[in-house]
C-alpha atoms as an extended CHARMM CRD file, in Angstrom:
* protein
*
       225  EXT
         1         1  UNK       CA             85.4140000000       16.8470000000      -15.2350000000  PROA      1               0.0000000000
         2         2  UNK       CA             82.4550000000       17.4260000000      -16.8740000000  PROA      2               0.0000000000
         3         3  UNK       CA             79.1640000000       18.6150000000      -15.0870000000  PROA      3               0.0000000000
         4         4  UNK       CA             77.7520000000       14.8030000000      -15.2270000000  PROA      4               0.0000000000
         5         5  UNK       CA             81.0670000000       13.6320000000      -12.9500000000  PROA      5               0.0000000000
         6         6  UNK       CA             80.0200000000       16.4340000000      -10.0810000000  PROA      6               0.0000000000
         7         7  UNK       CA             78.8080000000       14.0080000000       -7.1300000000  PROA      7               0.0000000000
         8         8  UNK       CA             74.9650000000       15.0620000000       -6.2730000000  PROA      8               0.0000000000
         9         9  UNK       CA             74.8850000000       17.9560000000       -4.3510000000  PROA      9               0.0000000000
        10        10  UNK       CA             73.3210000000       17.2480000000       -0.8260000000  PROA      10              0.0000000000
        11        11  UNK       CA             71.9260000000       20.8310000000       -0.4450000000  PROA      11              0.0000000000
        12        12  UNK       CA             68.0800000000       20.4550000000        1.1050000000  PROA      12              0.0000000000
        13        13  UNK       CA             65.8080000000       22.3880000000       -0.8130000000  PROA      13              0.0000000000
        14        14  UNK       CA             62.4990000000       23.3620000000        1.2740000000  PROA      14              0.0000000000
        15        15  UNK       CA             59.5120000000       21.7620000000        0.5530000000  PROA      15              0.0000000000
        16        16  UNK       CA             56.6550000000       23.6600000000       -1.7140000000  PROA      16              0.0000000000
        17        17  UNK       CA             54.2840000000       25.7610000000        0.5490000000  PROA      17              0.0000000000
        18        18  UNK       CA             50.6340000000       24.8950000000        0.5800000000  PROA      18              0.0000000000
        19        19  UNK       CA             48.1780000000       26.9090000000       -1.6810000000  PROA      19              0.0000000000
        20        20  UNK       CA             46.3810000000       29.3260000000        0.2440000000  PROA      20              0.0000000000
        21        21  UNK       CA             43.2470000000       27.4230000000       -1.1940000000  PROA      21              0.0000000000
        22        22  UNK       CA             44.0660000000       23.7760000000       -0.2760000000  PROA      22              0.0000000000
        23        23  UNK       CA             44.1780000000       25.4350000000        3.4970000000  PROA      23              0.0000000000
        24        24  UNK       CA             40.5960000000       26.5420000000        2.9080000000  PROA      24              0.0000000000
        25        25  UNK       CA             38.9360000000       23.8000000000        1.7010000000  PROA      25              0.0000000000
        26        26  UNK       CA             38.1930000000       21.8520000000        5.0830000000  PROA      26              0.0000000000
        27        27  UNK       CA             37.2170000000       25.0860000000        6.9770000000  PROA      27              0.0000000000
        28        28  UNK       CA             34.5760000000       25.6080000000        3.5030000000  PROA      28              0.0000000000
        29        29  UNK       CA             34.0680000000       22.1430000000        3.8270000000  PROA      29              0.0000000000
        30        30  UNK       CA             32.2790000000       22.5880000000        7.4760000000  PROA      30              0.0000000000
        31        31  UNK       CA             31.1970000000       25.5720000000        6.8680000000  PROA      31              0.0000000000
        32        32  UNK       CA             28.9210000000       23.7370000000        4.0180000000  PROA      32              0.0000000000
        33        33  UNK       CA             27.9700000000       21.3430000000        6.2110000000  PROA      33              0.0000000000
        34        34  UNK       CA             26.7870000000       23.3140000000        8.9400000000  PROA      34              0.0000000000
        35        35  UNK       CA             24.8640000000       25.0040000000        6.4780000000  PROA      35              0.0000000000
        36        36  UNK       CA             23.1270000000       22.2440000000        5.1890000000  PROA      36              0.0000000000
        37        37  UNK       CA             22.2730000000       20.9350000000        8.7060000000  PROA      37              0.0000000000
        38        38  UNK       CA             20.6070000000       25.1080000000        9.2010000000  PROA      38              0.0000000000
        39        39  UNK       CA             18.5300000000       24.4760000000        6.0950000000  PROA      39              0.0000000000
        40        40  UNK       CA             17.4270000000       20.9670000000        7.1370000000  PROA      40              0.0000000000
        41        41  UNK       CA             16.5630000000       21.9570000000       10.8980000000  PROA      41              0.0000000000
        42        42  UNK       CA             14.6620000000       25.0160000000        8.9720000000  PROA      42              0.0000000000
        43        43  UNK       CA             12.6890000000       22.9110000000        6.4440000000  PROA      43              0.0000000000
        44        44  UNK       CA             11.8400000000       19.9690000000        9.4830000000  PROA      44              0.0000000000
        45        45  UNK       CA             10.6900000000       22.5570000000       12.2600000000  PROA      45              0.0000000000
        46        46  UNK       CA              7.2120000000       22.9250000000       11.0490000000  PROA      46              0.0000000000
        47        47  UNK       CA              6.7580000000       19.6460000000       11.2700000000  PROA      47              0.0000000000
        48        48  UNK       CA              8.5090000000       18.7640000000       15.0290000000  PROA      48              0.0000000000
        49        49  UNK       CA              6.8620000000       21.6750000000       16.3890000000  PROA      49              0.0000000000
        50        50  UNK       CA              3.3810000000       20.1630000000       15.2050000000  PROA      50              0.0000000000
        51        51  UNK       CA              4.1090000000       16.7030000000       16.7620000000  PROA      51              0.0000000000
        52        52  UNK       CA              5.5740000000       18.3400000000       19.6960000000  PROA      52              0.0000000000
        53        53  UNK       CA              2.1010000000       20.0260000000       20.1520000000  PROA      53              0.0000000000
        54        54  UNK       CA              0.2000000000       16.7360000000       19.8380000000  PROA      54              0.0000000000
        55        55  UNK       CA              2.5360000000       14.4910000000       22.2510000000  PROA      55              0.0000000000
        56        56  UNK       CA              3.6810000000       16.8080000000       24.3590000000  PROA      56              0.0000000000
        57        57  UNK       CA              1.8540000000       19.7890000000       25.2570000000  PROA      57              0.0000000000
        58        58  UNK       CA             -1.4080000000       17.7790000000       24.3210000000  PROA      58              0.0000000000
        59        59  UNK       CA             -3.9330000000       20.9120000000       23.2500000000  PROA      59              0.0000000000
        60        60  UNK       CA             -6.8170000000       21.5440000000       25.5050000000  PROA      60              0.0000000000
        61        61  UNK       CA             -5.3350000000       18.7080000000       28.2350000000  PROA      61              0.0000000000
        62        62  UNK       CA             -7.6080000000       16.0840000000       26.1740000000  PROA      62              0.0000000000
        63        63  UNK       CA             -6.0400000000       12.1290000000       26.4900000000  PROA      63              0.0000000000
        64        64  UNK       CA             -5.3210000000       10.2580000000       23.4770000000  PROA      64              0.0000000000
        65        65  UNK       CA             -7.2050000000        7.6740000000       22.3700000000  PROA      65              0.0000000000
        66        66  UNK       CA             -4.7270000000        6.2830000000       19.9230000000  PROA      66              0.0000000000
        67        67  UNK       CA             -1.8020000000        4.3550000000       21.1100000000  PROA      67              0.0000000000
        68        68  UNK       CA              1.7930000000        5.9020000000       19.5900000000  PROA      68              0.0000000000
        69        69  UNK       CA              3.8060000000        3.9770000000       17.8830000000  PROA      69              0.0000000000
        70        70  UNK       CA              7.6670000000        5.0380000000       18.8920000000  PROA      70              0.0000000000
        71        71  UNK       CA              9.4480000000        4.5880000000       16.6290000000  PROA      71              0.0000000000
        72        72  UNK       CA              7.0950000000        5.1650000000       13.5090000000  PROA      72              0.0000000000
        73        73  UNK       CA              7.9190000000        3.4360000000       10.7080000000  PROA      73              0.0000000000
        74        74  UNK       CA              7.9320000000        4.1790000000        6.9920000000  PROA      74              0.0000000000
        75        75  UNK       CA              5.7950000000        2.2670000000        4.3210000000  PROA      75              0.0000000000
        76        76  UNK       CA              7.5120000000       -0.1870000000        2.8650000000  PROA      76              0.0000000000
        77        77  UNK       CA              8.8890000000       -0.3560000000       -0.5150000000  PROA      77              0.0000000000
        78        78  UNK       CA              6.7700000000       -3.2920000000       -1.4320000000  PROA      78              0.0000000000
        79        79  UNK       CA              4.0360000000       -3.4320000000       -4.3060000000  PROA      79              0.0000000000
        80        80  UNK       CA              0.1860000000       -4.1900000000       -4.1540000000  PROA      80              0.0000000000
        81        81  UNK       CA             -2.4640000000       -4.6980000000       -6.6850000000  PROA      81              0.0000000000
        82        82  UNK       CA             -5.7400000000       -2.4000000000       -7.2540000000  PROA      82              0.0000000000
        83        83  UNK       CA             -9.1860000000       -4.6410000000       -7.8330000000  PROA      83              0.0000000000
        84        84  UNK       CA             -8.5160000000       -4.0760000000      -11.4630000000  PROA      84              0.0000000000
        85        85  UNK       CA             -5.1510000000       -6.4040000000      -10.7650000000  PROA      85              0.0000000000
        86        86  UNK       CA             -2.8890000000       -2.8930000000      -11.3400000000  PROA      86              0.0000000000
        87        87  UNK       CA              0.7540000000       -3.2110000000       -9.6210000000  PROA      87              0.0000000000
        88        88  UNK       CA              0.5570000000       -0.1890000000       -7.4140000000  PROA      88              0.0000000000
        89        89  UNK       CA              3.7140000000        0.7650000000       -5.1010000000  PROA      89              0.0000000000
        90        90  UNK       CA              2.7030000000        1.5150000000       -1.3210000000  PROA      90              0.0000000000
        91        91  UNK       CA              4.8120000000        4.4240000000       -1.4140000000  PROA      91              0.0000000000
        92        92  UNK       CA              3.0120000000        6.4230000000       -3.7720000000  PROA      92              0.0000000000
        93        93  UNK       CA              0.4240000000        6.6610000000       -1.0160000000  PROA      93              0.0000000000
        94        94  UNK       CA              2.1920000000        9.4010000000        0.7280000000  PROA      94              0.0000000000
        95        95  UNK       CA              1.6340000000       12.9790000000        1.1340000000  PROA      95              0.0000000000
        96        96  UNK       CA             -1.7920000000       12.5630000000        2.6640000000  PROA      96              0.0000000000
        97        97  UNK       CA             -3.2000000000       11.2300000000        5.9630000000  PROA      97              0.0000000000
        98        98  UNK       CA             -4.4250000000        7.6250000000        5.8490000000  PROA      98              0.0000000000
        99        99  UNK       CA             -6.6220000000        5.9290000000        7.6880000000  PROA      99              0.0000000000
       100       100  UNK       CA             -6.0710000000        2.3660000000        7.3890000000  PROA      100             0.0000000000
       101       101  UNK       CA             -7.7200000000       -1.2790000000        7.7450000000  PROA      101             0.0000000000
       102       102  UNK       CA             -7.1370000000       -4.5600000000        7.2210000000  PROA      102             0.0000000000
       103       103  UNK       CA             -9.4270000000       -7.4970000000        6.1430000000  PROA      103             0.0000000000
       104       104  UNK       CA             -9.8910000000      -10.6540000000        3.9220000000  PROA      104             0.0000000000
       105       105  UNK       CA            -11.4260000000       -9.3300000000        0.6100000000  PROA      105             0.0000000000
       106       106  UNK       CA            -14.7120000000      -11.4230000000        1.7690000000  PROA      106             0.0000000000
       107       107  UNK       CA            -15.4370000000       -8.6180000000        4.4070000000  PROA      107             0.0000000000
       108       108  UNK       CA            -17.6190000000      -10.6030000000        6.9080000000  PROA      108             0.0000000000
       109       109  UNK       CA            -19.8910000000       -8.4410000000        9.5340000000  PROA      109             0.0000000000
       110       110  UNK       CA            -17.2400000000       -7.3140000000       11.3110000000  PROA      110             0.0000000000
       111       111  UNK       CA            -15.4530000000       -5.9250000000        8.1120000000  PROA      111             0.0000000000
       112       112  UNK       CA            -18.3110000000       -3.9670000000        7.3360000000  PROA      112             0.0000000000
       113       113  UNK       CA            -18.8010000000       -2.5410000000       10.3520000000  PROA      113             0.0000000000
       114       114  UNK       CA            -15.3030000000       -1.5360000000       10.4350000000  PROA      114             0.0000000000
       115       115  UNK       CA            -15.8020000000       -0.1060000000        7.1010000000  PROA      115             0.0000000000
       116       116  UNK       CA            -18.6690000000        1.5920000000        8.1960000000  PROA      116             0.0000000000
       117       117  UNK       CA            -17.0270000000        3.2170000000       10.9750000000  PROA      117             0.0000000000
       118       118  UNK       CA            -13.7280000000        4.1080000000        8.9210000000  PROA      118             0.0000000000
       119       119  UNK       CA            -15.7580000000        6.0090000000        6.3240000000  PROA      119             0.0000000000
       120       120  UNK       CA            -17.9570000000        7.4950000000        9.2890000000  PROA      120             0.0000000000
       121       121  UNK       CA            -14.9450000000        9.1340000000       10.9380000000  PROA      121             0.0000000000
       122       122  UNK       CA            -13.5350000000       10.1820000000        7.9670000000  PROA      122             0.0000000000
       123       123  UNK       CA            -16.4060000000       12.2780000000        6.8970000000  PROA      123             0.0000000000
       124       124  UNK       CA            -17.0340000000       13.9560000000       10.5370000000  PROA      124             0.0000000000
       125       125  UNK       CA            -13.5240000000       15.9790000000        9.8810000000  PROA      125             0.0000000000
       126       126  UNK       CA            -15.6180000000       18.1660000000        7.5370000000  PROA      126             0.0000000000
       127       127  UNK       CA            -13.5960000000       20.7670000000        5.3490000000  PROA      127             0.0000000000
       128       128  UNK       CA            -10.1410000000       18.5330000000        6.5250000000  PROA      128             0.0000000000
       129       129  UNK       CA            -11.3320000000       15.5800000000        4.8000000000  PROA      129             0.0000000000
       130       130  UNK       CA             -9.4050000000       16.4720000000        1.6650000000  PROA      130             0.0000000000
       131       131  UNK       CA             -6.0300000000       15.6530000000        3.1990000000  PROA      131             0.0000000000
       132       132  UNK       CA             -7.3190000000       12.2210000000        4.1020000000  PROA      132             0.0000000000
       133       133  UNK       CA             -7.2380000000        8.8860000000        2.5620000000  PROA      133             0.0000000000
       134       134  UNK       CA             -9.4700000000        6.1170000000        3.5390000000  PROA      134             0.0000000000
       135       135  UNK       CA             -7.8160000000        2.7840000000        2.4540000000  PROA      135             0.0000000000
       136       136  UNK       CA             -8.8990000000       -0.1470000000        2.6580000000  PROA      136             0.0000000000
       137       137  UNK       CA             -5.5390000000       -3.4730000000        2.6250000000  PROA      137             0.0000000000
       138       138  UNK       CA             -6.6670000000       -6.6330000000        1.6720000000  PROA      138             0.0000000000
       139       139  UNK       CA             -4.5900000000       -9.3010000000        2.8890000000  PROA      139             0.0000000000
       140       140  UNK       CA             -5.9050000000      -12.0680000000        0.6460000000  PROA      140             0.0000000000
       141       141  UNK       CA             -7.1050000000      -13.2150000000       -2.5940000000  PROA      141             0.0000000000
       142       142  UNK       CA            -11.0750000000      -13.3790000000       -1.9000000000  PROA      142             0.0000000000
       143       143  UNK       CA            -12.9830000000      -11.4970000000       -3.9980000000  PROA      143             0.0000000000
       144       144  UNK       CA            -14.9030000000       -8.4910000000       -2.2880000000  PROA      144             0.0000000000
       145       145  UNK       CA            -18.7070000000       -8.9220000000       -2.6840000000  PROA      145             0.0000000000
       146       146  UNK       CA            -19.9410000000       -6.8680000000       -5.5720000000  PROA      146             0.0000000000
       147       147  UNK       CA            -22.7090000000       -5.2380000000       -3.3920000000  PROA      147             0.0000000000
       148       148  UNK       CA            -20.2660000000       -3.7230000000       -1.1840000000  PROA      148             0.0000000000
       149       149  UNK       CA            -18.5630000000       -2.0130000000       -4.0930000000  PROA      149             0.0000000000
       150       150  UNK       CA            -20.6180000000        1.2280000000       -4.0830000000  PROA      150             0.0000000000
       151       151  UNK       CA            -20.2350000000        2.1720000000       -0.6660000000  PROA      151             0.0000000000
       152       152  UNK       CA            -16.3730000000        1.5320000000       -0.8860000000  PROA      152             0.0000000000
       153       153  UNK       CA            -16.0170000000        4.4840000000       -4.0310000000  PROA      153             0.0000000000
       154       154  UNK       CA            -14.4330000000        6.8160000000       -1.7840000000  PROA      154             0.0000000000
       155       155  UNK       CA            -12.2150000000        4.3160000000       -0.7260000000  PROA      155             0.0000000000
       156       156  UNK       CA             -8.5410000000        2.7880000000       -2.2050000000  PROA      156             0.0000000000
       157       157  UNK       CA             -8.7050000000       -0.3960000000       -2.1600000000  PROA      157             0.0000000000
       158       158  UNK       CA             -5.3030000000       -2.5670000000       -2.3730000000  PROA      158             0.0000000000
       159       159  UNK       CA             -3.8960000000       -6.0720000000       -2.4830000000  PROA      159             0.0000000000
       160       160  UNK       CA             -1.0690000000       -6.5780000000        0.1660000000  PROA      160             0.0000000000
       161       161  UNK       CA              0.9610000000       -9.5830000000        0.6000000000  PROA      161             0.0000000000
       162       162  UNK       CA              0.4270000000      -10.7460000000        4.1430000000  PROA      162             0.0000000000
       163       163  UNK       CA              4.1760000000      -10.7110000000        4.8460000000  PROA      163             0.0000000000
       164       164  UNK       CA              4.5050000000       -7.1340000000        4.0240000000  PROA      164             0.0000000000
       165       165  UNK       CA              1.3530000000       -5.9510000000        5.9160000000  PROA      165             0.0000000000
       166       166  UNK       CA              2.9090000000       -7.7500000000        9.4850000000  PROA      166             0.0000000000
       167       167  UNK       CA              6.6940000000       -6.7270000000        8.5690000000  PROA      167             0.0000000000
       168       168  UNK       CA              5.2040000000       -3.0410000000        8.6750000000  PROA      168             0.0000000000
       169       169  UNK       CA              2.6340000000       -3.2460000000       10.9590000000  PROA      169             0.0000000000
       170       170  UNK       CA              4.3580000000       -5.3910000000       13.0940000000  PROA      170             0.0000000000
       171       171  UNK       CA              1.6090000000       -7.8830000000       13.8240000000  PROA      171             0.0000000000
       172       172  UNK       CA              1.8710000000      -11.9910000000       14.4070000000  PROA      172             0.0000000000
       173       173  UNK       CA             -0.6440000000      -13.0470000000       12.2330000000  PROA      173             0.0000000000
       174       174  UNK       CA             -3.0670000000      -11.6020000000        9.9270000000  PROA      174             0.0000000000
       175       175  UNK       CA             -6.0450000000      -11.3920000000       12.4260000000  PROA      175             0.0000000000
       176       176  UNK       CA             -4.1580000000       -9.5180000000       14.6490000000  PROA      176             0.0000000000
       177       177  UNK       CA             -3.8230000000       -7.1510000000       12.1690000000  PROA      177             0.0000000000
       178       178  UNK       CA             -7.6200000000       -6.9140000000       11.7680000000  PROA      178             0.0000000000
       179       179  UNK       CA             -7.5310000000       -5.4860000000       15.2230000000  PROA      179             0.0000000000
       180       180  UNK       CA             -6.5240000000       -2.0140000000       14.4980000000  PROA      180             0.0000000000
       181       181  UNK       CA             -7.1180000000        0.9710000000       12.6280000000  PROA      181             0.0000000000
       182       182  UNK       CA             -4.0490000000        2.3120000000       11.4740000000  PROA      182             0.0000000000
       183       183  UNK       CA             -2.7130000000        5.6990000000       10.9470000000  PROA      183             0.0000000000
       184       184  UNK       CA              0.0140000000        7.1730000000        8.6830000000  PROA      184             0.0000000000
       185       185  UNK       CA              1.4270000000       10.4370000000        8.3470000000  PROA      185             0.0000000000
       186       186  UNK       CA              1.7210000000       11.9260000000        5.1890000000  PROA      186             0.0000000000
       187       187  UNK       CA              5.4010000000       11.4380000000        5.1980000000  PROA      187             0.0000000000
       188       188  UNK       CA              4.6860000000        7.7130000000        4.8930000000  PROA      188             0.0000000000
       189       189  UNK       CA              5.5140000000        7.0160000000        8.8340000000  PROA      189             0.0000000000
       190       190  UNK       CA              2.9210000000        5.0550000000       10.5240000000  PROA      190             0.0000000000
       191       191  UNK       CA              2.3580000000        6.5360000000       13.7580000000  PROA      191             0.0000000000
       192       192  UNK       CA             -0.5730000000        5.6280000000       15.5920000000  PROA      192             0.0000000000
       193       193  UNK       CA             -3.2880000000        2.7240000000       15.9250000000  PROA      193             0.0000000000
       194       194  UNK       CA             -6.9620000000        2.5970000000       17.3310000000  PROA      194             0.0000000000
       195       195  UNK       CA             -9.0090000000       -0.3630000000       18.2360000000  PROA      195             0.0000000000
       196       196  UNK       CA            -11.1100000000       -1.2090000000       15.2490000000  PROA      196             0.0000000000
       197       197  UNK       CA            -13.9570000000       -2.7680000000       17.3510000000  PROA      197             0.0000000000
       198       198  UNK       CA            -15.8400000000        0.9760000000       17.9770000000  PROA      198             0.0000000000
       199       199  UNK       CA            -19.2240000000        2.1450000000       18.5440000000  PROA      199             0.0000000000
       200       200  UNK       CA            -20.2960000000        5.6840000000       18.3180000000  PROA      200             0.0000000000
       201       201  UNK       CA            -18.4160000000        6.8920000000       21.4130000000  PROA      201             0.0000000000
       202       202  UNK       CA            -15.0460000000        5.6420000000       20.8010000000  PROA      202             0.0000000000
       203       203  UNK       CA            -15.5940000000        6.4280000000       17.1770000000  PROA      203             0.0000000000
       204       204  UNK       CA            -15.8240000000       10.2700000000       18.2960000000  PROA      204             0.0000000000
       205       205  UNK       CA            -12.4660000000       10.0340000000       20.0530000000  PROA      205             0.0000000000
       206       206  UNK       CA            -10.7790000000        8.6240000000       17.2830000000  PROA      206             0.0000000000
       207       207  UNK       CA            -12.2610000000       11.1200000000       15.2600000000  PROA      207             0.0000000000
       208       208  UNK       CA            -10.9230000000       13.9930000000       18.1460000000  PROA      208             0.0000000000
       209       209  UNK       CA             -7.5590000000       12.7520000000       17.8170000000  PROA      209             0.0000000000
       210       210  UNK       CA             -7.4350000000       12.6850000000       13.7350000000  PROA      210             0.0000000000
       211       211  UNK       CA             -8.4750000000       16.5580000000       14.2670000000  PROA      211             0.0000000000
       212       212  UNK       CA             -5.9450000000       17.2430000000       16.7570000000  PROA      212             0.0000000000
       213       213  UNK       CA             -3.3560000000       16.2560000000       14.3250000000  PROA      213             0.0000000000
       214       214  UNK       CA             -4.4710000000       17.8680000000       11.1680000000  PROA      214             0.0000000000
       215       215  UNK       CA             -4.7250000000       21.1670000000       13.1580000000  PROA      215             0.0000000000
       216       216  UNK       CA             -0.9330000000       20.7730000000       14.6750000000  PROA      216             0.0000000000
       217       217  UNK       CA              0.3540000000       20.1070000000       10.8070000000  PROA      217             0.0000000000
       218       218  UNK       CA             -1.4310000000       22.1530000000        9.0550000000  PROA      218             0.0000000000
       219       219  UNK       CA              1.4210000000       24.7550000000        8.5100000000  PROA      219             0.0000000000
       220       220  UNK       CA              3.2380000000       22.3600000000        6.6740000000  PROA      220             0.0000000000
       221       221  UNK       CA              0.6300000000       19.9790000000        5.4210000000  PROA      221             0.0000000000
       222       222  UNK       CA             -1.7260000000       20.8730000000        2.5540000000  PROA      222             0.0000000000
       223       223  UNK       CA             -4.4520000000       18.8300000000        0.6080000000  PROA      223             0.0000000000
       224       224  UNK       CA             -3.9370000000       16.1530000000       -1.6080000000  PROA      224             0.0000000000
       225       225  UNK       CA             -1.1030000000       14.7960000000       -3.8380000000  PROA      225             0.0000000000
């Protein structure tokens, strides 16, 4: 009988132990991850602790003005246009503070007064000014007056599709969103609003509360873009 007429032989072989490695690989797997979740818990501390001080502990027991907004949410990935018709994506506004209103390009009375007051506050938070933005959203096509133009130099001036402005704002209509003044963290999180009919006194409180917040972030905030 040759060796191909042998019946096969039923012996049962053990099976081929693990490598020492495959064992590993989950336990290096979690240890990566808890790693990861160290590092990010390190790198977002700065900036919990800061709004922790500002909601919660509430430095020298002063009220807010502002109302929170909880959740915040993020700009949205939409585009506007400059005055010069530029495309300009919202996003890129990040990394400073902004201090935002809405109006038809027109800017009536009211407009300017808001304006006024918007630039006002602005310029009261002295050497902190730098990691502020005053912008100005335009919600329509009107064309802003041309005598209003040099008094609106500091300002960035944008084109915003109504839609996007009450998606993100979360407003009914677009003269509700006149309302407000709106503010946004430099992460791109709007986070707070003010009433945008002021006089001086009210003005000063928003003002109080913009200088609050700078002074909680400013260990992980710096000036400009």
């Amino acid at each position: 009988m040759t060796d191909h007429d042998h019946p096969l032989s039923m012996t049962v072989h053990s099976m081929p132990e693990p490598a020492v490695g495959d064992q590993q690989d989950p336990a290096r797997t979690r240890k990566g991850r808890v790693w990861m979740l160290i590092v990010f818990l390190i790198c977002a501390a700065p900036v919990v602790a800061s709004y922790f001080t500002y909601y919660v502990i509430q430095p020298k027991g002063d009220p807010r003005f502002g109302e929170l907004i909880q959740p915040s949410r993020g700009l949205p990935d939409a585009v506007a246009t400059d005055l010069q018709a530029q495309y300009v994506s919202l996003v890129t506004l990040r990394k400073q503070w902004l201090l935002i209103s809405v109006g038809s390009g027109a800017c009536d009375a009211a407009c300017q007064e808001r304006l006024y007051f918007q630039r006002q506050i602005l310029a009261g938070l002295g050497k902190e000014r730098d990691r502020t933005e005053w912008v100005w959203l335009v919600h329509d096509e009107q064309a802003v007056p041309p005598e209003l133009l040099p008094g609106l130099k500091e300002a960035t001036i944008l084109r915003v599709k109504p839609s996007d402005l009450m998606s993100w704002f979360q407003a009914p209509s677009t003269n509700e969103l006149e309302n407000h003044f709106y503010l946004v963290d430099p992460m791109g999180e709007w986070m707070m609003r003010f009433p945008s009919q002021l006089d001086k006194a009210s003005a000063l409180k928003v003002r109080k509360d913009l200088e609050r917040l700078l002074r909680a972030s400013s260990s992980w905030d710096t000036a400009g873009r």
